[in-house]
C-alpha positions in Angstrom: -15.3 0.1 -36.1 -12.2 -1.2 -34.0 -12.8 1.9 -31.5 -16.4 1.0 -31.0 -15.6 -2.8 -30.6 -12.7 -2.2 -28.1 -15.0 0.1 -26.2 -17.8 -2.3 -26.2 -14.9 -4.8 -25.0 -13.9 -2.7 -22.2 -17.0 -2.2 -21.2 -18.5 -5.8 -21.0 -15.6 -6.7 -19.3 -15.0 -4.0 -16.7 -15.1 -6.2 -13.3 -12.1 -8.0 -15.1 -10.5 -4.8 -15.9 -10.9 -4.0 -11.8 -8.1 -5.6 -11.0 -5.7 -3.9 -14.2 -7.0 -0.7 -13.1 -6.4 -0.5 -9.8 -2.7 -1.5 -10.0 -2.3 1.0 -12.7 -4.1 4.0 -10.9 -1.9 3.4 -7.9 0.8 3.1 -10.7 0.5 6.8 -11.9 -0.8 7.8 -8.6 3.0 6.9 -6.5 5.1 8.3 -9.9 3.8 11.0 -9.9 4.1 11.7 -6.3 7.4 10.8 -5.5 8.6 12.7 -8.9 6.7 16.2 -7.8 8.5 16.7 -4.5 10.5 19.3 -6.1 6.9 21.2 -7.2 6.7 22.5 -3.7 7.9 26.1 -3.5 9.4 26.3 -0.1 11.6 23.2 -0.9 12.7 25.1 -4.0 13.5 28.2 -1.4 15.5 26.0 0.6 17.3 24.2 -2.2 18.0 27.6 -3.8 19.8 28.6 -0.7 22.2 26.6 1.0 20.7 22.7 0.9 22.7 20.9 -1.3 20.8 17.8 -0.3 17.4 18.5 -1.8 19.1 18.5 -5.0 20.7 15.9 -4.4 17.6 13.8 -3.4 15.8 15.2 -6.3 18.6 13.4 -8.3 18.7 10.3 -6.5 14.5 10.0 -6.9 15.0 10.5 -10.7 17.5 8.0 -10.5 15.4 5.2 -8.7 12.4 6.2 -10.8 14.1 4.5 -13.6 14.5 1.5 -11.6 10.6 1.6 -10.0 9.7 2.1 -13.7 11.3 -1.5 -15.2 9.4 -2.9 -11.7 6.2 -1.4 -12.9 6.4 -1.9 -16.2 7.0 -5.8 -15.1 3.5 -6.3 -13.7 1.8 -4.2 -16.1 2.8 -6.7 -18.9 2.0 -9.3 -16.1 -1.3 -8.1 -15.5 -2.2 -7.6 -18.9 -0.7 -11.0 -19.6 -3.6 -12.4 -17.4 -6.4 -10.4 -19.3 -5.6 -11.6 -22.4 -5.4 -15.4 -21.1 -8.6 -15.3 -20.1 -9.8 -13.7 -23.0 -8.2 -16.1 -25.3 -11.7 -18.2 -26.2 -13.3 -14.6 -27.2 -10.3 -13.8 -29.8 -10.2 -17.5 -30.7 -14.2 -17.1 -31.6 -13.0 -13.5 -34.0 -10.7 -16.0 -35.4 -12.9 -18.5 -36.0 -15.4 -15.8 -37.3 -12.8 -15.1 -40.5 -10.9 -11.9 -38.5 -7.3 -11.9 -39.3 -4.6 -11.8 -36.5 -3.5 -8.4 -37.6 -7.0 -7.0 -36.8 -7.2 -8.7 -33.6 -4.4 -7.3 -32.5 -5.9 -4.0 -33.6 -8.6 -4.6 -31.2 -6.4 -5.1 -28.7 -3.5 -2.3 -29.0 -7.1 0.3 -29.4 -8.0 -1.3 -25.9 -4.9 -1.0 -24.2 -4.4 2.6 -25.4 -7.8 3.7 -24.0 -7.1 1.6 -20.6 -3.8 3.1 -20.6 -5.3 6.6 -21.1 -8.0 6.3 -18.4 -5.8 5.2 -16.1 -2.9 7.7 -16.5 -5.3 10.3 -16.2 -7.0 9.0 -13.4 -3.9 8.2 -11.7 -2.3 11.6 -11.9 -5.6 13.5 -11.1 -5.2 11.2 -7.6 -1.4 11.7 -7.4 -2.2 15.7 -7.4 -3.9 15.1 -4.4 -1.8 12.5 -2.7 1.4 14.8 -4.0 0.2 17.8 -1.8 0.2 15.0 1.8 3.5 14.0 0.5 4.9 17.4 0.0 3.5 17.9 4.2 5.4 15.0 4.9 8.3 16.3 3.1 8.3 19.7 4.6 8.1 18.1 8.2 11.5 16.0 7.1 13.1 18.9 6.2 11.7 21.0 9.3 10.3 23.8 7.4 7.1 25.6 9.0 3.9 23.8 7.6 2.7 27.8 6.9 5.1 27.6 3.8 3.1 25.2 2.4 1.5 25.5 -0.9 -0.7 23.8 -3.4 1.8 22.5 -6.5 1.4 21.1 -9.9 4.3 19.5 -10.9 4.7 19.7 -15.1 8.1 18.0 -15.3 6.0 15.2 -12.9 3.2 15.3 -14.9 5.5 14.9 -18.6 7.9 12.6 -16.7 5.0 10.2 -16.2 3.3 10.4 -19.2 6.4 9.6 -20.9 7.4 6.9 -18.8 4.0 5.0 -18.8 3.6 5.5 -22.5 6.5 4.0 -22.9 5.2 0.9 -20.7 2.0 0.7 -23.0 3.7 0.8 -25.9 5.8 -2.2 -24.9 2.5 -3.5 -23.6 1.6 -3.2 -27.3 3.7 -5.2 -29.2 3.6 -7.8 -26.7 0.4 -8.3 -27.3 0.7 -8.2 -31.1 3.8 -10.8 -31.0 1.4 -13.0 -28.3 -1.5 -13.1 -31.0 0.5 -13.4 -33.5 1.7 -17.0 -32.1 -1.5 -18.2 -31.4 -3.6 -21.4 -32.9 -6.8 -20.9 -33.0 -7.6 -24.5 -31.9 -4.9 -23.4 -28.8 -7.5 -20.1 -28.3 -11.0 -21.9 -28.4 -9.6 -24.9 -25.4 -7.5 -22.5 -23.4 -10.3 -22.6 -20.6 -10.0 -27.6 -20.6 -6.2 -27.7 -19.7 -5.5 -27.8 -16.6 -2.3 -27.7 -14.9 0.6 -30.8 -14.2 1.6 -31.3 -10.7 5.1 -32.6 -10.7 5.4 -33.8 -7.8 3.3 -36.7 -6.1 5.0 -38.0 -2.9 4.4 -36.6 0.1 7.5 -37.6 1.4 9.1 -35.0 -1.0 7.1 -32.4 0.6 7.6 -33.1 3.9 11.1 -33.8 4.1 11.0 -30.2 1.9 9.4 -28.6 4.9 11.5 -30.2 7.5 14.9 -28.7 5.8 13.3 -25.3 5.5 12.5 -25.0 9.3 15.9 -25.8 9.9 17.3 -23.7 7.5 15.1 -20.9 8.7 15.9 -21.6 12.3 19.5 -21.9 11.9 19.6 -18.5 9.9 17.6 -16.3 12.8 19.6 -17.7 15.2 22.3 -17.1 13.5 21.6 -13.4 11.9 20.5 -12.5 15.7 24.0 -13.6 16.9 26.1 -11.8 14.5 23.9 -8.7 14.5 24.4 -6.3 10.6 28.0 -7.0 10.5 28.7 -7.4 7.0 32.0 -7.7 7.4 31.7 -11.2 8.5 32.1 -14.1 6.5 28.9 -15.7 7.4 26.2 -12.6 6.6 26.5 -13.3 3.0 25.8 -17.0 3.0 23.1 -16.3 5.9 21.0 -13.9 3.1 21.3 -16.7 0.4 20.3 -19.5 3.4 17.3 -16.8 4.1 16.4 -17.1 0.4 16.9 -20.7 -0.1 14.6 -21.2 3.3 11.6 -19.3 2.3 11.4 -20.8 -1.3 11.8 -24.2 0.1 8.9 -23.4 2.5 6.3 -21.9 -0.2 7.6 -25.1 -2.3 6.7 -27.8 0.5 3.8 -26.0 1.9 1.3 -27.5 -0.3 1.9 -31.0 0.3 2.4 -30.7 4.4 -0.8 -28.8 4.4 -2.9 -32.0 2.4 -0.4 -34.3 4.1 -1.2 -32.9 7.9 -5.1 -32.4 6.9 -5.5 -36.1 5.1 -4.5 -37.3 8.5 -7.4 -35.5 10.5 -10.1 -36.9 8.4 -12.9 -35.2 10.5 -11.5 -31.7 9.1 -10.8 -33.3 5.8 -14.1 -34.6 4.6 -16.1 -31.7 6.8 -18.1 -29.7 4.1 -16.3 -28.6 1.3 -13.0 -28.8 3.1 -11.5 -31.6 0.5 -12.0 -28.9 -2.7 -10.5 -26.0 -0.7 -7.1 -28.7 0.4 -6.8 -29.4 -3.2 -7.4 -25.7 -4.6 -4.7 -24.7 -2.2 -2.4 -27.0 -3.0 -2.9 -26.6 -6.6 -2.4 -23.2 -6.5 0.8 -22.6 -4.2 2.7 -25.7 -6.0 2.6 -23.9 -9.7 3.3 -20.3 -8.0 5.9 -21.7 -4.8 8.4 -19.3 -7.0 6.6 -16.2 -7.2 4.9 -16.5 -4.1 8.6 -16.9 -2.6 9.5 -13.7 -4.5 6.1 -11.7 -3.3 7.3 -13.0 0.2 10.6 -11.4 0.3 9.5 -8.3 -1.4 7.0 -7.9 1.5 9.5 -8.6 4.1 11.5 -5.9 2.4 9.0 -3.3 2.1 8.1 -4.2 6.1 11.2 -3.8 7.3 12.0 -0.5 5.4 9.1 1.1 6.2 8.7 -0.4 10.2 12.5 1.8 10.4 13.0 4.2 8.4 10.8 6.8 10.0 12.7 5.7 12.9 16.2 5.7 11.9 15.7 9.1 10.7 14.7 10.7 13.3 17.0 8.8 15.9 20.1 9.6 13.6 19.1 13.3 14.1 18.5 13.3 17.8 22.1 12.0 17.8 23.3 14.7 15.7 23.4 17.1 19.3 25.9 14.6 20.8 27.7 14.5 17.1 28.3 18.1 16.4 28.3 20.0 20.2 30.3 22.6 18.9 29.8 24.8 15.7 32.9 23.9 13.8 35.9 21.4 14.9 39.0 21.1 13.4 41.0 17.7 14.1 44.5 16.7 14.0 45.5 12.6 14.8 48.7 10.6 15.4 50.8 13.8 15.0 54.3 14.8 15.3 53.6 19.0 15.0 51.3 20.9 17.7 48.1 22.3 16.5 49.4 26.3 15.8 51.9 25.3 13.9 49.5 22.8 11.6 46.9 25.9 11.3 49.6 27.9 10.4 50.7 26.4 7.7 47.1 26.1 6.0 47.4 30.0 6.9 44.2 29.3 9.4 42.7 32.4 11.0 40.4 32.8 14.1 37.7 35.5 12.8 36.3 37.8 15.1 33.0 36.6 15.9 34.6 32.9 16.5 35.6 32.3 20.0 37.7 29.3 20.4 39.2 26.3 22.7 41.9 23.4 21.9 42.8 20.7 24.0 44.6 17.2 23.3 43.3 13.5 23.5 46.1 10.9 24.8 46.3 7.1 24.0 47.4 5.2 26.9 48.9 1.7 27.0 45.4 1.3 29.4 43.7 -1.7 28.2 39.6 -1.7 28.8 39.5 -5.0 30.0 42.0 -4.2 32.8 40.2 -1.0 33.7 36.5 -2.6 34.1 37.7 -6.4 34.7 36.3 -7.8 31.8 36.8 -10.8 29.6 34.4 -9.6 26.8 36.5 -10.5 23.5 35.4 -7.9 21.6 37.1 -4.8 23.9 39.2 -6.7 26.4 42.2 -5.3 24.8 41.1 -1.9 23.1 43.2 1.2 24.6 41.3 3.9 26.8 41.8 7.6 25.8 42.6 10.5 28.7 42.1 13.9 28.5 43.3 16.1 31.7 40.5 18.3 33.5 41.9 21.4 32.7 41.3 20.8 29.1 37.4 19.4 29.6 37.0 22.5 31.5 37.5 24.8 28.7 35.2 22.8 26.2 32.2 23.1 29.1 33.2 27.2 29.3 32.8 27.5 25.4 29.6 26.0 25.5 27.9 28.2 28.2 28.5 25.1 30.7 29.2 24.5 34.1 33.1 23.6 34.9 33.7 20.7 37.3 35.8 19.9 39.7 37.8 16.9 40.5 40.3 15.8 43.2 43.0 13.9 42.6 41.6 10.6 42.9 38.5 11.5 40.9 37.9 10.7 37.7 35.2 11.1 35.0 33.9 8.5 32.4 32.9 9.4 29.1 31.4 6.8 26.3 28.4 7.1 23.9 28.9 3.1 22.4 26.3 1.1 23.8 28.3 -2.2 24.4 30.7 -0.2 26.2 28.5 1.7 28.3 26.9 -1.5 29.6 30.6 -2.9 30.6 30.5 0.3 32.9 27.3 -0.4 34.0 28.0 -4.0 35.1 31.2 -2.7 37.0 29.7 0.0 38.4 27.4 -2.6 39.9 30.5 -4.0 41.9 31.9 -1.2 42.6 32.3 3.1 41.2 36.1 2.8 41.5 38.4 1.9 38.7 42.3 1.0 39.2 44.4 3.1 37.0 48.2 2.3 36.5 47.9 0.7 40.4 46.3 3.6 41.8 42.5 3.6 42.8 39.9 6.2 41.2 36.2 7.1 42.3 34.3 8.0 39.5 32.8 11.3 40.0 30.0 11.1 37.5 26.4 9.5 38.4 26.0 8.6 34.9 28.0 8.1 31.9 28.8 11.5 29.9 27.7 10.3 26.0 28.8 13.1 24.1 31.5 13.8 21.9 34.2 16.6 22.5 34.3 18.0 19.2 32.4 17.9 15.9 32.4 14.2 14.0 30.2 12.5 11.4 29.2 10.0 14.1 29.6 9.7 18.0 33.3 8.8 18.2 33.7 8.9 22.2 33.9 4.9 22.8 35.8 5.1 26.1 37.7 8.5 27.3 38.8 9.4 31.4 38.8 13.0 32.5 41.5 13.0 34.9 43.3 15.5 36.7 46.2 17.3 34.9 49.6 15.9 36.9 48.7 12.5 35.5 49.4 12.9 31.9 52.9 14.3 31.6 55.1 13.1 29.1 55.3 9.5 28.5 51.2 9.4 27.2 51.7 9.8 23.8 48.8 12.9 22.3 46.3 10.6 19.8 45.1 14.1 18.9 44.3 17.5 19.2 41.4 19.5 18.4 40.2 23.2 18.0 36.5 23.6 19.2 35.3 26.7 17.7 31.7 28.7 18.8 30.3 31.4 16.6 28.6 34.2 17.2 24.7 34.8 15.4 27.3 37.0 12.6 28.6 35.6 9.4 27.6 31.8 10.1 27.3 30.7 6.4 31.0 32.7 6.0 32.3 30.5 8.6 31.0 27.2 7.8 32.4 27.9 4.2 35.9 28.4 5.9 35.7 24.9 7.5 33.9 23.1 4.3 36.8 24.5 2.2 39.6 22.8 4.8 37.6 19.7 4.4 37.8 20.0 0.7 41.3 21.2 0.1 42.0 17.6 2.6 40.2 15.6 0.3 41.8 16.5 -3.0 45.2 16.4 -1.1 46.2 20.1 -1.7 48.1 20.0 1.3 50.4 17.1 0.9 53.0 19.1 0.0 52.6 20.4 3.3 52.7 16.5 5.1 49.0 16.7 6.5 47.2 13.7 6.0 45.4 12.6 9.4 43.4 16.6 9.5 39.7 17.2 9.5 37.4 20.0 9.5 33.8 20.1 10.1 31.2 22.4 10.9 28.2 21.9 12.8 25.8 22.6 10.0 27.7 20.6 7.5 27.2 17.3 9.6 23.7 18.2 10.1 23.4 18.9 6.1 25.2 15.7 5.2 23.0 13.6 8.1 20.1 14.7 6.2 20.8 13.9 2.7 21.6 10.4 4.1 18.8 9.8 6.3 16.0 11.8 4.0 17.3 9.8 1.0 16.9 6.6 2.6 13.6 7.1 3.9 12.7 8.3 1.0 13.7 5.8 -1.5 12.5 3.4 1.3 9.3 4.6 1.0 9.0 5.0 -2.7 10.2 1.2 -3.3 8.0 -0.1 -0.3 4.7 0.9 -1.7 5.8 0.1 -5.0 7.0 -3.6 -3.8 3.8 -3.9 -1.7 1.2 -2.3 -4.8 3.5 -5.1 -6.6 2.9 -8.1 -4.4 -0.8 -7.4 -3.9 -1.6 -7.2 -7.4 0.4 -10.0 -8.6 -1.1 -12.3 -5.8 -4.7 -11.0 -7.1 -4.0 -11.6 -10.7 -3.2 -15.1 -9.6 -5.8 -15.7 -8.0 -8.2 -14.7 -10.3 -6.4 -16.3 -13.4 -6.8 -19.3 -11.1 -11.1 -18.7 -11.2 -10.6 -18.3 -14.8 -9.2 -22.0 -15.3 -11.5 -23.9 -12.1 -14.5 -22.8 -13.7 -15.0 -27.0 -14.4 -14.6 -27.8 -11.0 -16.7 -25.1 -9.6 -20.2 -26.4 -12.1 -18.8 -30.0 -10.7 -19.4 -28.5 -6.9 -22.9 -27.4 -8.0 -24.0 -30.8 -9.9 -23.4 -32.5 -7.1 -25.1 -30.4 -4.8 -23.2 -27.1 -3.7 -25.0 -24.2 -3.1 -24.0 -20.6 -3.8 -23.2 -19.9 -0.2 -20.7 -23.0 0.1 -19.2 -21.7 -3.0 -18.7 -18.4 -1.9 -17.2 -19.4 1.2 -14.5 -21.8 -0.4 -14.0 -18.6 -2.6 -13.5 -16.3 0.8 -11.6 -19.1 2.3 -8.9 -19.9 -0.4 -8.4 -16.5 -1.2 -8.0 -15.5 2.1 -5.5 -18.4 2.9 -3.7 -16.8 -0.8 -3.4 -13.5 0.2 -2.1 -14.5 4.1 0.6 -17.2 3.5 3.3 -14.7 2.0 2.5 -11.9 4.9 2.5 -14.1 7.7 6.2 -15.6 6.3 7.5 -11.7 5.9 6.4 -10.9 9.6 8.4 -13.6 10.9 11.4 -12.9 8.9 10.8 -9.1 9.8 10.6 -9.4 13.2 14.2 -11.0 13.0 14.7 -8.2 10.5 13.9 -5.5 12.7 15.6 -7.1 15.8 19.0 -6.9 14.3 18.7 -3.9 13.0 17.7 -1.8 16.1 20.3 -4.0 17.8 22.5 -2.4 15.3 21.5 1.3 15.5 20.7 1.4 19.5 24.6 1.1 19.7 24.4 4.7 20.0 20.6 5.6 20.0 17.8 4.3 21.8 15.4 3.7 18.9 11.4 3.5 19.0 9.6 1.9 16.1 6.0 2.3 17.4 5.6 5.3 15.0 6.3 3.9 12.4 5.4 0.9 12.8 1.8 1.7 13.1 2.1 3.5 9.4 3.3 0.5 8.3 0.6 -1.4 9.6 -2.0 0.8 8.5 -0.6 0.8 4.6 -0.5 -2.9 5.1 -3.8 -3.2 5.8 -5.4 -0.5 3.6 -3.8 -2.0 0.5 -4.1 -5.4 1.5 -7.5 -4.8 2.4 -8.5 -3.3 -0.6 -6.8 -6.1 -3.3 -8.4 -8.4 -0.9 -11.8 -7.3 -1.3 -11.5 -6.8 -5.2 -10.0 -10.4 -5.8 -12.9 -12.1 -3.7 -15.4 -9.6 -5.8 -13.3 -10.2 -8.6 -13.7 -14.0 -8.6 -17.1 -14.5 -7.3 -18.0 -12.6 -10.3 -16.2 -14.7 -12.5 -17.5 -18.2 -11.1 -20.7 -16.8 -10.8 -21.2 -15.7 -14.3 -19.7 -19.5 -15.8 -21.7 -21.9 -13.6 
């Protein structure tokens, strides 16, 4: 009997269910999808191989599940919150018809448990299918030939969801039971006549509200703009919290500037229905200013992620071919020993198929702002490196290059640091000729070599002068010395595991019995395996908790909005007593919902485009970035799921007026 009534239930009220559903499918669906990347058989090729870093992503996803999981299971009880207020003066009327609370709650736990079943299943028959363009997507990451691609089921997916989202129902469950349990009946049947208290009255409030976020807001883009990502500095912190502060204070205010500013142009005021849309809005964003704030700041989130992360990856690996030059590298700094002796004590051996070049880097009491005539504070006094000609000439040879030549009073300049390179541009402007311990040098080079000179997990060249070899004789103290190493297409994976197990034996400290500390070792492959782990797990988790944050905002800014309906049904027969047809209803409907759904994106633009200004300020240091890409995936996400919550809420609460007045 409780089966056939929840059915019945579920059934009359499906168009309120819309809403539930559609946050749940797309739920499943993005659990599912992000959990089955490691169904795909040509990852589990390369994984079984020699990529540590698709395990180690697989790990990471699992871990960050857990976390999109609590999010989720958030707005499910959020969303089924709203469905059982407005379904409090049906269960007060089962009440009221002698049904016990216990069998309400019956009713209700066989409801959610066929809701919950539909829309696992439904959401990971879609996830299958959005899995397999995922699994594309991944393959492309990982640059593995689209021909390896396969159709997958994932079954640990499949029982990892299950389990998960059961879990979330259950909870869902007793909720409910402990919510009936503390209702009144007489609380149940007049849900629908209270209406909400507005605690604030003065304008004044408001406004002064608004005027203190704008500066707040303006101070703190200004401000984050001029400092850049350093999070080193004392200010970032306090600018994030300023941020947060700012955009709460604005959603806060908003409501009464918006009736203040209108009440003042009394031709838009009292124009059609114009007066009941002011007061809608302001009802609405004064009793959610908090969680529209929070819906705000998850969007801006999500935005920014996903406008640079496709990005950043791809720009981090462009810069791997000016990172790693060489296939393997091993580094000495600030050392008292030469180079042989150092490899000889690790017992280091040259293999066959390696061939092989050294050469030294010297520190020079040189400071930058001497050598370009600068005052910039940040590198005025930073020391320029040297390395003689002789020594550049060999690293060009061992890469197949072409050797140059220099005279005497002929230098080259080496830097790949964008603020440095555009202090040699704006000398270089002036004049191509630098003035070295008194003596004059031409610079040789057209345009600024930005490369480094041996293997490194980033591009370390910041400023370096090839000069000729009579200038660095003694007194220039070596800063370092390095072994550039080229293989041959034999035993690569042998050799990389030779420089890996250098880099390990350094980083447990088995040679400091042997007084090595400053000593590195790194192979081509291994920076390009590490890079990838990074960027890939970034974007990826990026990803994963941007669709999840934006699914999140959308639905919780729909539930409002049609909770909202639920409890204006009064006003809404008041508009039609007095005169309002269905059209002028349905266009304050369209209007405030549209205004609803807009406040906290238009908000999250303005703080991403700051967002993404200081971020691709950051990175362009050493790559040019281009956001167009993915930006446009962004936008079209945006507007896909914004388009479609949009659409359901003004369905969803037409439906709900129309079927109460």
């Amino acid at each position: 009997m409780y089966s056939k009534i929840a059915i019945n239930n579920i059934k009359k009220s499906y168009k309120d269910y819309t809403i539930y559903f559609l946050t749940l499918i797309l739920a499943v669906c993005i659990f599912y999808s992000f959990n089955s990347i490691d169904s795909q058989k040509a990852l589990i090729d390369v994984k079984s191989s020699n990529a540590q870093y698709i395990s180690r992503l697989i790990e990471i996803m699992s871990g960050v599940s857990v976390f999109v999981s609590m999010i989720l299971g958030s707005l499910i009880l959020y969303a089924n919150n709203f469905l059982i207020k407005k379904r409090k003066k049906e269960l007060g009327i089962y009440m009221t018809l002698g049904m016990g609370k216990r069998k309400v709650s019956r009713i209700i736990v066989t409801e959610t448990s066929i809701v919950g079943a539909i829309s696992l299943i439904a959401g990971i028959i879609l996830g299958m299918a959005v899995s397999q363009v995922l699994s594309i997507f991944t393959l492309k990451l990982f640059e593995i030939s689209i021909n390896e691609y396969r159709f997958a089921l994932s079954t640990s997916a499949v029982t990892k969801t299950a389990l998960y989202f059961g879990i979330m129902f259950l909870i869902v469950m007793i909720f409910n039971i402990f919510v009936i349990s503390k209702y009144k009946i007489i609380d149940l049947l007049t849900a629908g006549r209270k209406n909400e208290n507005i605690k604030f009255k003065s304008s004044f409030v408001y406004l002064l509200a608004f005027i203190l976020c704008v500066v707040l807001l303006g101070f703190t883009y200004s401000s984050l703009l001029k400092i850049g990502l350093d999070t080193r500095n004392t200010m970032f912190k306090p600018l994030i919290v300023l941020l947060i502060v700012g955009t709460v204070l604005f959603f806060f205010s908003l409501s009464g500037f918006i009736l203040y500013i209108v009440n003042k142009n009394k031709n838009l005021y009292l124009k059609g229905l114009n007066i009941f849309v002011v007061k809608q809005i302001n009802s609405k964003v004064n009793t959610n200013f908090i969680s529209m704030s929070v819906i705000c700041l998850m969007l801006f989130m999500t935005i920014l992620v996903l406008s640079t992360g496709i990005s950043i990856k791809k720009d981090f690996e462009v810069g791997l071919k000016k990172e790693a030059p060489f296939d393997a590298s091993i580094t000495i700094n600030n050392h008292s020993e030469n180079l042989e002796d150092v490899l000889k004590k690790i017992d280091f051996k040259i293999n066959e198929n390696e061939k092989y070049a050294t050469y030294n880097e010297y520190r020079s009491d040189v400071k930058v702002g001497d050598l370009l005539s600068t005052t910039n504070e940040d590198n005025k006094d930073s020391k320029v490196f040297f390395i003689k000609i002789s020594d550049y000439n060999k690293m060009l040879k061992l890469r197949n290059k072409k050797e140059v030549s220099l005279n005497k009073d002929e230098v080259l300049i080496m830097s790949n640091y964008k603020d440095m390179v555009k202090l040699i541009d704006e000398k270089f402007k002036s004049s191509k000729k630098v003035n070295i311990k008194g003596k004059e040098y031409s610079v040789k080079n057209d345009e600024i070599i930005d490369e480094n000179l041996a293997d490194y997990t980033m591009q370390d060249t910041y400023l370096t002068i090839v000069i000729d070899d009579e200038f660095l004789p003694k007194p220039n103290k070596i800063y370092r010395s390095i072994l550039n190493v080229m293989y041959s297409d034999k035993n690569r994976k042998q050799n990389n595991k030779k420089y890996s197990e250098i880099h390990e034996n350094l980083l447990k400290h088995k040679y400091k019995d042997l007084s090595i500390s400053n000593m590195d070792a790194y192979s081509k492959d291994d920076i390009y395996s590490r890079s990838k782990s990074g960027t890939t797990a970034v974007l990826f988790i990026g990803i994963y908790l941007g669709i999840i944050f934006l699914i999140t905002s959308m639905a919780v800014l729909a539930l409002q909005q049609l909770s909202e309906a639920s409890d204006s049904i009064e006003r809404y027969k008041a508009l039609k007593r007095i005169g309002a047809n269905k059209k002028m209803i349905d266009k304050t409907i369209f209007i405030q919902t549209l205004i609803y759904f807009s406040l906290p994106v238009m908000i999250a633009l303005i703080h991403s485009i700051i967002g993404i200004t200081v971020v691709n300020d950051e990175l362009s240091k050493f790559n040019q970035t281009d956001i167009r890409f993915s930006a446009l995936i962004t936008a079209l996400l945006f507007i896909v799921v914004y388009a479609g919550y949009f659409c359901t809420t003004y369905t969803g609460y037409k439906n709900i007026v129309k079927n109460n007045i």
